[in-house]
Short mmCIF file of the C-alpha atoms (twelve columns), coordinates in Angstrom:
data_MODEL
# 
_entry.id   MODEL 
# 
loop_
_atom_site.group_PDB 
_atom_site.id 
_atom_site.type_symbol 
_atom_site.label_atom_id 
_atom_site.label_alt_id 
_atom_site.label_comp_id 
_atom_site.label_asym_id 
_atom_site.label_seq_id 
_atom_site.Cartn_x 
_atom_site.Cartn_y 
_atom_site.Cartn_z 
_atom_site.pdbx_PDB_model_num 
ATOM 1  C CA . UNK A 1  119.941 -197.811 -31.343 1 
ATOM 2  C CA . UNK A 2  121.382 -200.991 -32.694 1 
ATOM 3  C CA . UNK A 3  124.900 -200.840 -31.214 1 
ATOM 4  C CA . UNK A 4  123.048 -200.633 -27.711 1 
ATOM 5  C CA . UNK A 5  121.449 -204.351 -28.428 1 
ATOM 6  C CA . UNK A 6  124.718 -205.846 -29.470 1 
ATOM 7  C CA . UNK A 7  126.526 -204.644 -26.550 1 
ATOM 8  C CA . UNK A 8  123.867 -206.654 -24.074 1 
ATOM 9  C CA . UNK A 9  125.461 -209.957 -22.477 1 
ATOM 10 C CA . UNK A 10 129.444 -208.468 -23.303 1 
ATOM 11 C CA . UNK A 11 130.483 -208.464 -19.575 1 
ATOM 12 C CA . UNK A 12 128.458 -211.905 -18.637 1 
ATOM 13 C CA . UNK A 13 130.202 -213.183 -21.245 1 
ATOM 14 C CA . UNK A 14 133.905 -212.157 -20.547 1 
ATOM 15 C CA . UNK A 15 133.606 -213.143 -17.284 1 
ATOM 16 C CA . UNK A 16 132.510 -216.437 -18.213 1 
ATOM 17 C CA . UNK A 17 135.500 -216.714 -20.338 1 
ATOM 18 C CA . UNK A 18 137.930 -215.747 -17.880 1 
ATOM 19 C CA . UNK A 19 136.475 -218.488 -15.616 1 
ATOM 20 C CA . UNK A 20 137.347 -220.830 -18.054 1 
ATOM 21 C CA . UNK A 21 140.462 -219.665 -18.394 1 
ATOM 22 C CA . UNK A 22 141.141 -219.555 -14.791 1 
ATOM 23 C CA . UNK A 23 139.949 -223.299 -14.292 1 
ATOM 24 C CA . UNK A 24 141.890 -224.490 -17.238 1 
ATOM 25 C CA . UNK A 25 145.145 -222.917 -16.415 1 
ATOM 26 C CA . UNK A 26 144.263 -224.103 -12.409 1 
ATOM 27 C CA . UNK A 27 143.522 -227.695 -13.474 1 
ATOM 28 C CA . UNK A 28 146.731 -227.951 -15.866 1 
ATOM 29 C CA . UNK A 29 148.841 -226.826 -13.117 1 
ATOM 30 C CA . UNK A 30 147.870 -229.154 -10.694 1 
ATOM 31 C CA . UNK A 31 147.895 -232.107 -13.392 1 
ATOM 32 C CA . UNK A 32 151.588 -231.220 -13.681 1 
ATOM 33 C CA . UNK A 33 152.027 -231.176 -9.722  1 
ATOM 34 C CA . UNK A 34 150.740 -234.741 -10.226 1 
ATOM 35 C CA . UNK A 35 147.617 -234.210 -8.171  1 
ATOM 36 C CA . UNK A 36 144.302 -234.893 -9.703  1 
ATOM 37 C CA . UNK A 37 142.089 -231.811 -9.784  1 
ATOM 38 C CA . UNK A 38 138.629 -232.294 -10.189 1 
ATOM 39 C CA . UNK A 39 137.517 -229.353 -8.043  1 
ATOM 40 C CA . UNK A 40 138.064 -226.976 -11.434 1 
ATOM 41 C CA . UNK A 41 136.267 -228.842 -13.380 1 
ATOM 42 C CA . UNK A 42 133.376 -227.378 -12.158 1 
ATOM 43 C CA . UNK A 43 134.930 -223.617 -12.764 1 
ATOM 44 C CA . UNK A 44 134.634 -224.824 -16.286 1 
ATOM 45 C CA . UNK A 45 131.209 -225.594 -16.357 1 
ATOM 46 C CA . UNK A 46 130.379 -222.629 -14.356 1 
ATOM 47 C CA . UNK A 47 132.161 -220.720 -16.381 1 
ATOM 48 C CA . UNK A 48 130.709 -222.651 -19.911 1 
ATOM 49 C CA . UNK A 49 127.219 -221.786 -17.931 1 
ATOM 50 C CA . UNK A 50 127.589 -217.935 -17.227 1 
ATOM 51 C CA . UNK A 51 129.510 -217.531 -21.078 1 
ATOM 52 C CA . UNK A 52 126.144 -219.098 -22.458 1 
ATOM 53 C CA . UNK A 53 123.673 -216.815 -20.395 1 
ATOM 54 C CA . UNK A 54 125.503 -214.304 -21.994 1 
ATOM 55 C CA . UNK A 55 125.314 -215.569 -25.235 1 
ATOM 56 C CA . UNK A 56 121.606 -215.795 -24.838 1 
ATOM 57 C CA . UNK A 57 121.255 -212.180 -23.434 1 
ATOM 58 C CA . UNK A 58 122.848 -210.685 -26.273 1 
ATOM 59 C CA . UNK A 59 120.998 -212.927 -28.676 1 
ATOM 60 C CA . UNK A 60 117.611 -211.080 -27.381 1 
ATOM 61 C CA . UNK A 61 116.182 -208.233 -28.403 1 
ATOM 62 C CA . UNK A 62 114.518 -205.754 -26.186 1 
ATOM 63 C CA . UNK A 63 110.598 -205.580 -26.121 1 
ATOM 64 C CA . UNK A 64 110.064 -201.975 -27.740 1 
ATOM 65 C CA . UNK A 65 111.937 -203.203 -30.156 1 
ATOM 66 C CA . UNK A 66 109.908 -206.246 -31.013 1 
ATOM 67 C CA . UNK A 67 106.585 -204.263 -30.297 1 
ATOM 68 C CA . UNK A 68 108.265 -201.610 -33.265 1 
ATOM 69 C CA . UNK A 69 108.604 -204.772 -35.789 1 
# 
């Protein structure tokens, strides 16, 4: 029953990192091009946001479970 709490807020997660990712490797591409890119900054955040909602959701435990304790 324990391995189904840890696995909560795993995909929210990875998708927040691969936003980051994405708006890193975006901004760093147009830096090079010599063209200032402020536009991915915000994919960073957004993507900083989402990977800390999942943080959070995986960081809860369920109600039955707290009820049980």
């Amino acid at each position: 029953m324990g391995d189904e709490f840890r696995k909560r807020g795993v995909k929210t997660k990875l998708f927040g990192f691969i936003l980051i990712i994405l708006g890193v490797l975006d901004s760093l591409l147009t830096l090079r091009g010599g063209i200032p890119a402020y536009e991915f900054l915000f994919l960073i955040f957004v993507g900083f946001c989402i990977f800390a909602i999942g943080a959070v959701r995986g960081a809860q435990q369920s109600s039955s479970k707290i009820n049980e304790a």
